[in-house]
Phi, psi and omega in degrees: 000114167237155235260109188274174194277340151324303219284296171333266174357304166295320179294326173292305183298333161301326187289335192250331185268332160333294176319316188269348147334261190276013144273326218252347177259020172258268227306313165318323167270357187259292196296001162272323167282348170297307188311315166318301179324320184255039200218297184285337180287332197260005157296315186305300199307335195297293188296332165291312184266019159288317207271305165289351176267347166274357166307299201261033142292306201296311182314332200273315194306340213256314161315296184290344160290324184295320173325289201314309187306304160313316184298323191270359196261307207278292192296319157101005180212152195282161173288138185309000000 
């Protein structure tokens, strides 16, 4: 059997879109682990300000117990 040059052709062209294929999914996948990478970094970042914002719940409830307390120290009577 031999191969006319249409045949060639075809066969090449398969080859060459194969090719630009499986580059455009090598380039696809490097920027998807980047983004996983920075994806992890703003989780870390996240869970660091969760861990300050309970911080500063607990700062702020110890606060608003000292108010209270001032408010019943000065008024001489409790709070609703």
């Amino acid at each position: 059997m031999v191969m006319t040059p249409e045949a060639w052709t075809v066969i090449g062209t398969g080859v060459v879109l194969l090719i630009a294929i499986a580059a455009s999914n090598r380039q696809l996948r490097s920027e998807m682990n980047a983004l996983r990478g920075e994806m992890n970094e703003l989780r870390g970042q996240m869970n660091g300000i969760h861990v300050e914002i309970g911080r500063l719940r607990e700062r702020m409830a110890k606060l608003e117990g000292l108010l209270e307390g001032l408010r019943e120290a000065i008024s001489g009577r409790k709070a609703a």
